[in-house]
N, C-alpha and C positions, 0 to 999 in steps of 0.2 A: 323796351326792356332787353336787357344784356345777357343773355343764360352762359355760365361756362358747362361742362358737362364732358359723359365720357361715353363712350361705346365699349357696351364688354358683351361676353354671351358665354352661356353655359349648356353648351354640345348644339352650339345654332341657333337657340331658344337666346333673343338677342334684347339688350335693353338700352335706353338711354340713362345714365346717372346722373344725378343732380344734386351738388351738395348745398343744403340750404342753410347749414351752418355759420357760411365762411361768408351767404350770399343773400339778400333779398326776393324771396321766387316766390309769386303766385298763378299759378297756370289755372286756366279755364278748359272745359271740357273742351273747348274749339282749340284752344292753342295743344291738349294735348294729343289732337287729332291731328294736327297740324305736325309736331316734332316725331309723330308715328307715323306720319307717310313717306312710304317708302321712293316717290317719286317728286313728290315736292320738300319735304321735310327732311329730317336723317335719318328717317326709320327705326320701326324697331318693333316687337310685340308687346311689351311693356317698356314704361316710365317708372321709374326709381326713385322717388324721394329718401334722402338720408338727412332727417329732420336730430333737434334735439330731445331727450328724451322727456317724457310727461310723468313717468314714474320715476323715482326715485334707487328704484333696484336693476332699470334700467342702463345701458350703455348707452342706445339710441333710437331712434325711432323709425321705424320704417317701414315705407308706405309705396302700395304699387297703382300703377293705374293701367289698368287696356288701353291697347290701338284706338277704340271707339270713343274712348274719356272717362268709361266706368271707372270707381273704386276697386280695387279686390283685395280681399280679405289675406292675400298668402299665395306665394309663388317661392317655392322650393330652387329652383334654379337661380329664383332672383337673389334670393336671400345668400346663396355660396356668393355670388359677383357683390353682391351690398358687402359683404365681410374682408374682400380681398379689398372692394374700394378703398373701405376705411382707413384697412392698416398700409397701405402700399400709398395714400394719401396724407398720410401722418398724422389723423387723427385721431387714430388709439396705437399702443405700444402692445396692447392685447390681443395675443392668439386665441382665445375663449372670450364670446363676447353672450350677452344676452340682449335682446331685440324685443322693440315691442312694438304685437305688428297688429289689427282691426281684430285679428280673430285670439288674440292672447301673446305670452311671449314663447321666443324658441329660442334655444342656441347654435351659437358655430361654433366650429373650431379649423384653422388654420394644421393644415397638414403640408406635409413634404411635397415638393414641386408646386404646380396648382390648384392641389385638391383639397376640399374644402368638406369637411364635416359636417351636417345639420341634423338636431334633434328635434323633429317638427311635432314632439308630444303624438299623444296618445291618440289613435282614430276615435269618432265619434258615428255609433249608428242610431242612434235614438232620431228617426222619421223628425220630428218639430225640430230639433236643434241644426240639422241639415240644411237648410229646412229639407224636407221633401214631402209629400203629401200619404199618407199611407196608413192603417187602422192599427197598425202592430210593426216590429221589429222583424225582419226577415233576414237572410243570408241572400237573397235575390227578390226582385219585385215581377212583376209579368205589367209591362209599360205599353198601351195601346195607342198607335199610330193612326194614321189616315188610313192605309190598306194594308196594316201588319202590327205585329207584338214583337215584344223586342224583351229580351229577359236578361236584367240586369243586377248587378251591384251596387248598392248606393251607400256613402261613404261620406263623411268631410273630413278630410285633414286640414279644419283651417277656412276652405273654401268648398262647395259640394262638388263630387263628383259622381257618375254611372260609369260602371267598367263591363261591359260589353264582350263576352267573349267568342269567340271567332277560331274558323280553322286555320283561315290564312290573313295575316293581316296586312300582306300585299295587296289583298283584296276587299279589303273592306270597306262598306260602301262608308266612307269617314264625311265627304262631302257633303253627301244625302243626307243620312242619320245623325250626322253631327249636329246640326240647325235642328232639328226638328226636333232632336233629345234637349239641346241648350232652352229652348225658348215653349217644351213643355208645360203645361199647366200646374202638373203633379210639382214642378221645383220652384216657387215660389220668386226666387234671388237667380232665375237662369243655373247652369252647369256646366261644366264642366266633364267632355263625356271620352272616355278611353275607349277603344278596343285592343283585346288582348289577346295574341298567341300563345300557348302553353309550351313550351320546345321541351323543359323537364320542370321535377321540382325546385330547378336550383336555375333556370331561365327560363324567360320571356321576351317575346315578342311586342311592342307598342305604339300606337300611333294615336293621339291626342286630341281631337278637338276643343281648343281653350275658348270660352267664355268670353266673349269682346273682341278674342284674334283670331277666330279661326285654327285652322291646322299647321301647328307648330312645328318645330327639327324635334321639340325634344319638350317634357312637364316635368318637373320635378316632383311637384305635388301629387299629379298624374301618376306619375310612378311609384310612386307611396301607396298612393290609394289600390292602384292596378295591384302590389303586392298583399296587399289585407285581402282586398275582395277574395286574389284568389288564396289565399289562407282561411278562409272563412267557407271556402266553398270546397275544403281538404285537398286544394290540386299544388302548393306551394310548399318549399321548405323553410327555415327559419331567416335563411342568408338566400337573396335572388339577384341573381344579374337582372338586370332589366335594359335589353336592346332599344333602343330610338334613332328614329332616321339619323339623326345627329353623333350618337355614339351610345355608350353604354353607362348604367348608374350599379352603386352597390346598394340594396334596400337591404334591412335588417327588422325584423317584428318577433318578438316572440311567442306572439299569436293570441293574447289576452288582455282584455279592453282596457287595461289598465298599462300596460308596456309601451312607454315612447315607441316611435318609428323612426329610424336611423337612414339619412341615405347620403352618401360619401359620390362627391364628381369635382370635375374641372370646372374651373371659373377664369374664363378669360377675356382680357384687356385686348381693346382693337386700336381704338385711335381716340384724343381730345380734340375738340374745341369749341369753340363760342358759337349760338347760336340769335340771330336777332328776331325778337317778336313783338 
């Protein structure tokens, strides 16, 4: 099998594209471990399907997968690089698109240069829809480890996440606690686990543990999440920079369960070509 495909990345946080419109593609959790390594394959932390749509109020469909072969529900970064695909591919003439992704639909929108708009809907803390394991709704959980607690935020935008926060997040044991937070009992579907620096109410500091990849440049979603928690926990303003190894995002919340979550970055094109499997 013949794959064409693209290489883009949104602040480092890097995918493979694959348009499956124009092409015949069924990848197997092997082959997509195979297109995600970074030494044998063409790397990347996620794979990008841009299928046709199954709804009808749909534009298109779209579908991620981890480094390891999982499904996931929602990637924020992915989703700016899905949007520039499409239109720089010539398959939509539309700057505003809606997506429909495992966790519901979102939109984009096409901005100046190549920053990319995303409305990733409204956070969700309700414990069972997260999933995450816990007797009541909280603003932070107290999460028991092998030889520690760890007092977190728990969140899904889409996909679950724990936002973690930390004085310095140069130092943050992201390695250690990242695995051990991901593969949890309390999260049913694995996580997604942030830690977060506070610098004011108007930035932060973050560094990612993703679910299937490990420690990213840069989460989209992650950074969504990272901005609710800390609005939930009275330390954030309405508008936050949010820093990532890879570069910086603009998150927006208005801070009530019902207010989309807005977050505005760059989506960028590396290189095509064909891949044989």
């Amino acid at each position: 099998m013949s794959i064409h495909f693209s290489k883009m990345h949104g602040l480092g946080n890097d995918f493979v594209v694959i348009d499956t419109t124009g092409q015949t593609v069924s990848l197997s959790p092997d082959q997509i471990r195979f297109i995600a390594n970074r030494h044998t394959g063409i790397g990347c932390d996620q794979v990008l399907l841009v299928e046709p749509p199954h709804q009808s109020e749909a534009d298109f469909r779209y579908r991620i997968f981890n480094a390891d072969g999982s499904e996931a529900e929602q990637c924020g970064n992915g989703a700016r690089c899905f949007a520039r695909f499409v239109h720089d591919h010539g398959l939509t003439d539309k700057t505003r698109l809606r997506l429909e992704t495992a966790s519901g639909p979102i939109e984009t929108e096409l901005e100046s240069g190549n920053l990319v708009a995303v409305n990733m809907g409204p956070p969700c803390f309700r414990p069972a829809e997260i999933p995450f394991v816990a007797d009541r709704e909280a603003d932070t959980y107290t999460i028991d480890l092998d030889d520690r607690s760890v007092e977190a935020g728990v969140v899904s935008m889409g996909n679950p996440h724990a936002v973690v926060l930390v004085e310095n997040v140069a130092a943050a044991p992201v390695a250690e606690i990242g695995p051990l937070l991901e593969h949890h009992p309390r999260f049913p579907r694995r996580v997604n686990v942030g830690f977060m620096e506070v610098r004011d109410p108007n930035r932060i500091r973050l560094r990612v543990h993703e679910r299937g990849a490990g420690e990213t440049m840069a989460c989209g979603s992650g950074a969504c999440a990272a901005v609710v928690s800390g609005r939930r926990r009275r330390l954030l303003a309405e508008r936050v920079v949010v820093e990532l190894p890879g570069g910086s995002l603009m998150i927006s919340w208005q801070g009530d369960v019902d207010s989309d979550v807005w977050m505005t970055g760059p989506a960028t094109f590396v290189f095509e070509g064909t891949i044989v499997l």
